[in-house]
C-alpha positions as CSV (number, residue, x, y, z in Angstrom):
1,X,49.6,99.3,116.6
2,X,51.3,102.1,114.7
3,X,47.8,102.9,112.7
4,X,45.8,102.6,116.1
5,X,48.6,104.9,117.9
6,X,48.4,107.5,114.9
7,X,44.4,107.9,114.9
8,X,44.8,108.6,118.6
9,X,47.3,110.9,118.5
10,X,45.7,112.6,115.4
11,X,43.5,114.5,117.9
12,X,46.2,116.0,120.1
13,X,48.2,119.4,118.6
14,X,50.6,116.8,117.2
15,X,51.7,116.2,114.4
16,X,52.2,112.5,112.5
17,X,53.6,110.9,109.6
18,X,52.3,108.0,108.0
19,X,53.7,104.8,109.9
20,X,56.2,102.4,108.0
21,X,58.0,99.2,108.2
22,X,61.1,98.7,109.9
23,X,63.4,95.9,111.2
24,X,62.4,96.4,114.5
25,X,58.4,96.5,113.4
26,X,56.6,99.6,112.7
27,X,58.2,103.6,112.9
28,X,56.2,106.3,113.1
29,X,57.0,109.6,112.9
30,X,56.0,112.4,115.0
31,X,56.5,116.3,115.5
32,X,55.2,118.3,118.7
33,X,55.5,122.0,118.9
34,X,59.5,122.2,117.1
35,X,60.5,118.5,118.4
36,X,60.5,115.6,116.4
37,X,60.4,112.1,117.6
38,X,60.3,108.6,115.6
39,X,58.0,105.9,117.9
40,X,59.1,102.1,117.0
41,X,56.9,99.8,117.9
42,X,57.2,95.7,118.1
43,X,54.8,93.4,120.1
44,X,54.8,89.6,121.0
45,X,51.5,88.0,120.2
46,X,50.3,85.5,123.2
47,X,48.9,83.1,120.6
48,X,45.7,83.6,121.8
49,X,42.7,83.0,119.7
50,X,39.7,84.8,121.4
51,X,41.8,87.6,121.3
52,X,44.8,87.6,118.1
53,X,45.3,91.3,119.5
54,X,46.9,90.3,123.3
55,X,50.3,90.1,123.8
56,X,52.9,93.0,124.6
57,X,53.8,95.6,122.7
58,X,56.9,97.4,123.4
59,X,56.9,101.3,122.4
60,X,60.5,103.1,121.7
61,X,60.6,106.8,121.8
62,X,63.4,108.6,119.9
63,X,63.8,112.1,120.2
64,X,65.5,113.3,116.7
65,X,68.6,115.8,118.1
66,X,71.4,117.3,116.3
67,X,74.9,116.3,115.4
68,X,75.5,119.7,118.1
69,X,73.4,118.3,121.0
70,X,74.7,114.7,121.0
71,X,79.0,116.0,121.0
72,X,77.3,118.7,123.6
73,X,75.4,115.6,125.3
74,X,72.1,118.2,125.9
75,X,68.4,117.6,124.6
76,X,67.6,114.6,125.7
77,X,64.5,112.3,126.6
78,X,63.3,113.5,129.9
79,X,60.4,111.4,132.1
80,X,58.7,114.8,132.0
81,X,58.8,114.7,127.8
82,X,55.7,115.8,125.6
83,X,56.0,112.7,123.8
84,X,56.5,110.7,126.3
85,X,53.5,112.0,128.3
86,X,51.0,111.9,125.1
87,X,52.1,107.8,124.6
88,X,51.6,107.4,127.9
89,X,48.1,109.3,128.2
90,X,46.6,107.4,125.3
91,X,47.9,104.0,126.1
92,X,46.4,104.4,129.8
93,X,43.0,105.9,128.0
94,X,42.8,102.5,126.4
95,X,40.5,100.3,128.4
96,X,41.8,97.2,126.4
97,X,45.3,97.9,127.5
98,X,46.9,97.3,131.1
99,X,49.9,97.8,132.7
100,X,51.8,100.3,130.9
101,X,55.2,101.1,132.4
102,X,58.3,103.2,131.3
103,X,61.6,101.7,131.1
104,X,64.9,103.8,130.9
């Protein structure tokens, strides 16, 4: 998912790291205009073997913020986000992928 997520992305104006593993699954990290964001990602396979892709994947945006802004509680994730937006833009693009929702 994070490779797939990166080649997309690759031809927007952002910028992007090479992914890696984590505990959670795969990070990837990501830098639009002066922002920069690390996107986990983790899925559930289904089991299925027509398809070993399907299951659900679960996508966490973190916005990187300063020791400042978090004791100041400003620059947070907004619904209205870059990052947020491009995720959801390219997962929706995806014919192979339905409902794509964001949780808070």
């Amino acid at each position: 998912m994070a490779v797939w997520l990166r080649q997309k992305a690759n031809r927007t104006t952002a910028r992007l790291g090479s992914p890696y593993q984590e505990d959670c699954g795969w990070e990837l990290p990501v830098r639009i205009r002066d922002q920069s964001y690390c996107l986990c990602m983790s899925g559930n396979a289904d089991g299925s073997t027509a398809n070993p892709d399907e299951g659900e994947w679960g996508i966490i945006v973190e916005m990187k913020r300063s020791i400042s802004q978090r004791i100041r509680d400003k620059g947070k994730l907004t619904a209205d986000d870059d990052m947020l937006n491009l995720v959801r833009k390219i997962l929706e693009g995806e014919p192979t992928i339905s409902f794509v929702h964001l949780e808070e």
